[in-house]
Structure formats: C-alpha cells, structure tokens
C-alpha positions, 0 to 999 in steps of 0.5 A: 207533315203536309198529307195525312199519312196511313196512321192518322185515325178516321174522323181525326180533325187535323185542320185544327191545331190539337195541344197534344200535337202541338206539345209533341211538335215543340218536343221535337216529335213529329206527330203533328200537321200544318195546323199543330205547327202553325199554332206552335210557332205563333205561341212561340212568338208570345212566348219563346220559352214555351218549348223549354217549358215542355221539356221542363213539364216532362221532366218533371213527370219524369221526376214525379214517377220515380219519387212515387215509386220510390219513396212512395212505394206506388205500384198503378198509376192513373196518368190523365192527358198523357199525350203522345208518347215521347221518350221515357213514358210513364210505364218505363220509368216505373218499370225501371223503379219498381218492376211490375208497376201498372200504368192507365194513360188517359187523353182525348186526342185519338192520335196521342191514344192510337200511338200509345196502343202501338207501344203499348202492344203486348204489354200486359201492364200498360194500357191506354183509353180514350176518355175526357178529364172532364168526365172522370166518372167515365175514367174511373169506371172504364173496363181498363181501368178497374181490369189494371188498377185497384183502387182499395191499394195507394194510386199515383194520379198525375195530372201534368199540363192538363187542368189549366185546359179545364175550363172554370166553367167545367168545374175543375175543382169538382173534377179533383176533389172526385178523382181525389176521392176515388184514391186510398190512403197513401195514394199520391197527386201529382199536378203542374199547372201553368201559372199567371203570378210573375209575368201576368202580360206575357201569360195574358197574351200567350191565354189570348193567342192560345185560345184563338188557334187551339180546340181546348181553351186553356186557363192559367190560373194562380199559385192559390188557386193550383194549390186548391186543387191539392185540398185534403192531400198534404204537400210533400217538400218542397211543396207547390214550386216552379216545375224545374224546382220540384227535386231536381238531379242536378244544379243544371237541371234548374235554369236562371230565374224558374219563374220565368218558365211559368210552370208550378207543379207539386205532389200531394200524398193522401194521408187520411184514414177513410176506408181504402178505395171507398170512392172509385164506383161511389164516386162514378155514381155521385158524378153522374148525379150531378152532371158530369156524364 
C-alpha cells in the first residue's frame, strides 16, 4: 500500500513499521504500509525463514485452541496480542470445537483492533479491546472482559508471539505470574516464545535489525527463561518444544530440523486448588500498587 486507504484509524502512525503489520504482510495479508513491508523484507534478509516461522506460530495457535476446547473442555479465552485477523481466528476454531465459546482479543495496534470489530460485528461472543500486555490490570478490569469471561470458571490465556515484544525492563515475569493469578483452577496458558539457543548469531542479528526498524523492542530469550514464565502451571505433554513439535496433525505438519525455526511454544494447565477466580480484581488492584497502571 502506498496511500493510506478510508479504513487506516485517525492518529494511526504508518510511517513506522508495526509487528502486527509486519506479521500480517509475511502471512500474506495486506493490512500493512511502506514502512511494514519494508522492515518485513530486511528481516527477511537476516532470516529468510521468518515467514514460515509466522505460519508455524498461527498454526500452533490453531492447535493450542482446538486441545483447550477439546481435551481441556475451556469455554473463554483471553487471547493477548491477537493481531490482525487472518484466516481461522480464535473465536472460529473454538466455535468449530466447542460451539458457544467466548473469545476477548487484546492488541495495542488500532489497525489489528479496528479489524477485529469488523469481523467481530454482531457476534454476541466475541469481542476485541485495545489494551497493552503490559498493563494487564487494565485487561483484566476492562468492561468487555468481566461482560464476556468469568473468571471464577477455567480460562485459555494465550499469549502467542507476543512476551518476546515485553522488554526485561517491563517485567514480564511479573506480568504472567498477575495474569496467571487471575485464572481458576483448570485454566490453561498457552505461550510460544522466540528462542536464542541453537542459532545464537542468527537470532542476535535478526533482535539487532528488528530492533532498529520496529516500535516494540523485541527480546529472545532462552529455553529456561520461556519455561519460567509457566511457574505454577504444569506442562502438558509434550512439554516446552520447537512450535511445529507441539502436537501436530500430521509427519508434514513438522519440517526438517524444528530448531531452526527458533519458536518454542508450550501449554500450561493450572492445576492448583486456590479459590476459583480469587485474582481477577484482587489482582487488578496489587498491579496498580505496584506500578503497572
């Protein structure tokens, strides 16, 4: 796109690159400007896979919905940096596993959040807000969340290809462990995470190119430390892997060596026995205590 078309909310900065867009441009989408595509092919340069990592990533999201609704008889989901809408959301999977299941998307990008409303019009159990993952007090206590979730029942909380754009200095580990806090028992944590451990240049460089062309600064971090952010859930099988190694449909759905699409992802079932829904608005309060409001 070179002119900003009717749809483009006011106040919308498009002159630099957004992950939401640039993620929708290597899937294919065309939600995206100069600037978006720009950065998507220089990140390209450094790492040619990136764009079958992005399908890896949404594949693995779509896997992670169908176990939660399945197996895992979740009903509401909490989806944290959904994105831009493309292909097979969140509320339609879930609704094709479990009809009546309620979905909250969450992104800070006005253009991934005026899209969901779009394809959310009319939908009595889907929502969208615009809200930032790292003030999740206001997630938690925004009107269209407590309206669509119940936090006293079992909740998927995913949080796909988004904590590696939470800074160290934004304490991530804090944010989880808040948001983990807000869910009963039998809730589930869904996270894939990009990860440094088998090809530290490649991922030093793309941090390095990333970082000089993209608003959210982006962080990759290490199998022990994407494995912390699950403290107090318990691992289902297969445990932390390389994304296209969580469950898959099918021999093809994994390519040759997993590793070098450097995506870790998981799923955590919260399996304690504390009062069901004790953290949503105790923990909206404990957060704005300590800063995160």
């Amino acid at each position: 796109m070179t002119a900003e078309p009717g749809w483009v909310p006011p106040g919308t900065d498009t002159g630099k690159a957004n992950i939401a867009r640039v993620y929708d441009w290597w899937l294919g989408g065309d939600h995206n400007f100069r600037a978006d595509q720009d950065a998507a092919r220089a990140l390209i340069t450094v790492e040619p896979k990136i764009r079958a990592m992005a399908r890896i990533n949404r594949d693995f999201l779509g896997r992670a919905v169908r176990y939660m609704a399945g197996e895992g008889g979740i009903r509401q989901f909490l989806d944290i940096g959904s994105g831009i809408p493309t292909g097979q959301n969140v509320h339609q999977v879930a609704r094709q596993a479990a009809p009546g299941s309620r979905v909250v998307y969450v992104d800070n990008d006005a253009i991934a959040v005026g899209h969901s409303k779009l394809i959310l019009d009319g939908n009595p159990d889907a929502t969208v807000i615009h809200a930032d993952l790292r003030d999740p007090g206001a997630i938690l206590d925004h009107p269209e969340t407590r309206r669509l979730l119940d936090f006293t029942q079992p909740v998927g909380l995913l949080l796909a290809a988004v904590l590696h754009l939470i800074a160290d200095d934004d304490r991530p580990r804090e944010i989880v462990a808040a948001l983990r806090a807000a869910l009963a028992p039998g809730s589930y944590l869904a996270i894939s995470h990009s990860c440094r451990d088998t090809r530290p240049e490649v991922t030093a460089a793309f941090q390095a190119v990333y970082n000089s062309r993209i608003a959210a600064q982006a962080v990759i971090r290490t199998h022990e430390e994407i494995t912390r952010f699950f403290d107090g859930f318990t691992l289902v099988e297969p445990g932390l892997v390389w994304a296209s190694q969580w469950r898959p449909q099918s021999p093809e759905d994994v390519p040759e060596e997993p590793a070098q699409y450097w995506m870790k992802a998981g799923i955590g079932r919260h399996d304690g026995t504390s009062s069901p829904g004790s953290g949503a608005s105790a923990t909206a309060t404990s957060l704005a205590a300590r800063g995160f409001r």
